[in-house]
N, C-alpha and C positions, 0 to 999 in steps of 0.2 A: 654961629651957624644955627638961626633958630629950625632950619628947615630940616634937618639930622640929626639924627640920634647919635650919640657916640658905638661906636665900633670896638669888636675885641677877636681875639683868638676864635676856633670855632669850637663847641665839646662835643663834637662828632660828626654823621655828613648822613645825607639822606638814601636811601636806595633809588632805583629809577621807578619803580611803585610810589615811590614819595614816601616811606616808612621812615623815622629816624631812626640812628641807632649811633647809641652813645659810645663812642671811641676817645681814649684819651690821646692829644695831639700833643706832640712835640712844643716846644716855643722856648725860647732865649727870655721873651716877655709877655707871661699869659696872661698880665694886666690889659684890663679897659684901656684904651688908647684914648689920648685929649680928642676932646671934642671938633677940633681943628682937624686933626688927622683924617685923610677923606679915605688912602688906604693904606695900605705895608703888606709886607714879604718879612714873613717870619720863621725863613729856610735854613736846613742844618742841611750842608750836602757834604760829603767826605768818600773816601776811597782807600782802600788798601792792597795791594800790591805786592805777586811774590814772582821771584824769576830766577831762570837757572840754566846757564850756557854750556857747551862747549863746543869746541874748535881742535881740531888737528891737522896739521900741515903733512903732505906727503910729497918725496922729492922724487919724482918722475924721470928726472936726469939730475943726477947729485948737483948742484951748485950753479944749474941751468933752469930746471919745468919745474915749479911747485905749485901743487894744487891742494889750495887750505879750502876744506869744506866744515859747518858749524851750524849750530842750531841752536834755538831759545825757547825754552817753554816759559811761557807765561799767565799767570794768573790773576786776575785784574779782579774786586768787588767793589760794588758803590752803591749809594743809598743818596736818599733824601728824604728828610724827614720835614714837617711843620705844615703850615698855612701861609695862602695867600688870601689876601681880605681886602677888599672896595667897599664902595658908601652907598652904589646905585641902590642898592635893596632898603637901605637906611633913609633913603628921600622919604621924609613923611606928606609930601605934598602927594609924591606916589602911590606910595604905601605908607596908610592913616594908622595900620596897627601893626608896623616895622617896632618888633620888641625894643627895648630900652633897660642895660645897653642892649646894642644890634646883632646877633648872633646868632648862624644859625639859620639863614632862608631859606627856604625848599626851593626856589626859584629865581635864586640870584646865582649865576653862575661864578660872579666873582667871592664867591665863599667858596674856597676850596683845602678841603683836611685832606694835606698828602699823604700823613699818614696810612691815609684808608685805604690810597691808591699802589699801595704796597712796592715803592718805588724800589726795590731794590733788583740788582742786576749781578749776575758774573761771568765773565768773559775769559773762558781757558784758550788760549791758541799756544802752537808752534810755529814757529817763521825760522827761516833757513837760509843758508847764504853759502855762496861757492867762488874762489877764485883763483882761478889761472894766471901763474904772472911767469915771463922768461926771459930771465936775462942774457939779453942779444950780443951785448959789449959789456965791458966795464961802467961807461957809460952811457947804456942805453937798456933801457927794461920795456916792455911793451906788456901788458896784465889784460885781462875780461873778469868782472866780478858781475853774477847775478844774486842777489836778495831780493826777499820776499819785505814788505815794510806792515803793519800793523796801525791801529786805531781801535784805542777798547771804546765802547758805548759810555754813552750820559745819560744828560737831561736840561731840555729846553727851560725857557725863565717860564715861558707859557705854555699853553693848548691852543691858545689864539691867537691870530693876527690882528685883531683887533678892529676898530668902526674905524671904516672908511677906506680897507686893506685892500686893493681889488682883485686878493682872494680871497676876500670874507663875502658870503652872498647877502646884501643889504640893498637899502635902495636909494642908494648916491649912485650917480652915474657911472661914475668908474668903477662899480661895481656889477656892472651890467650882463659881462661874461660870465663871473661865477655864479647869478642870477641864474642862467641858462642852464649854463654847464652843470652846475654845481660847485660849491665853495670849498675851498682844502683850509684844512686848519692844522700844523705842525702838530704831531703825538709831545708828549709832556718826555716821552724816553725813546732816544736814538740806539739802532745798534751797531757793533762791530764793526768796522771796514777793513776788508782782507786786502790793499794793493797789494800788486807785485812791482 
């Protein structure tokens, strides 16, 4: 690949002034990647988890109407830590003084230190549930149960939809509305979803 530099981790990430500033970055492998390697994801993402129930049934007619009502506090945290890293910055046909190894561009979006991005999140919810059941017969019960259902937040693999997305505003054709409109690009972190 005489045309590229070899690629590695990033040691930090620039402000939107364009200033560096030296951050140590997570990685599984903060080695120089082979020269072959065009790019890699070198993501730690994890989550921990605390929850705590209860339920008590009330008999509204002894051994006929029971109404169980109950609830969940839950506690949800997650992170991601590391770098994602591409070559386009690394093309020296492009860029003649793309460092060696490659690390580190002000202006290649595909160098990105998550760490910087301070992915972390916590999500406290209660969700709730209630059920009516009555037994009609021996053999016949008729119930209504309403709950509330939960979804803690993440994190997307990207920020982009990438060339050629026709939500990315580019200039391929199918790209022509968000041209107009204006282009969406997924945030890197989702939040919460309360259904009922």
């Amino acid at each position: 690949m005489p045309y590229f530099n070899p690629i590695g981790p990033p040691t930090g990430y620039y402000t939107p002034a364009g200033a560096f500033v030296s951050e140590p970055v997570t990685a599984n492998n903060p080695n120089v990647r082979p020269l072959g390697d065009a790019f890699f994801n070198d993501i730690t993402r994890g989550y921990s988890q605390k929850a705590a129930y209860a339920s008590i049934d009330f008999d509204l007619i002894p051994k006929k109407l029971t109404l169980t009502a109950g609830t969940r506090y839950s506690r949800t945290e997650t992170w991601e830590v590391g770098s994602t890293v591409g070559s386009f910055g690394c093309q020296l046909i492009y860029s003649p003084n793309a460092p060696n190894p490659c690390v580190n561009e002000p202006n290649d979006k595909d160098f990105i230190n998550l760490n910087a991005l301070h992915l972390d999140r916590t999500f406290p919810a209660f969700r709730s549930r209630a059920n009516l059941s009555w037994k009609v017969t021996e053999d016949a019960l008729l119930y209504y149960t309403w709950s509330q259902g939960f979804r803690a937040g993440g994190f997307n693999r990207t920020a982009s939809c990438g060339c050629g997305s026709p939500l990315t505003s580019g200039p391929y054709p199918n790209e022509a509305q968000a041209r107009e409109h204006g282009g969406w690009n997924p945030g890197l972190a989702f939040g919460a979803r309360h259904p009922h």
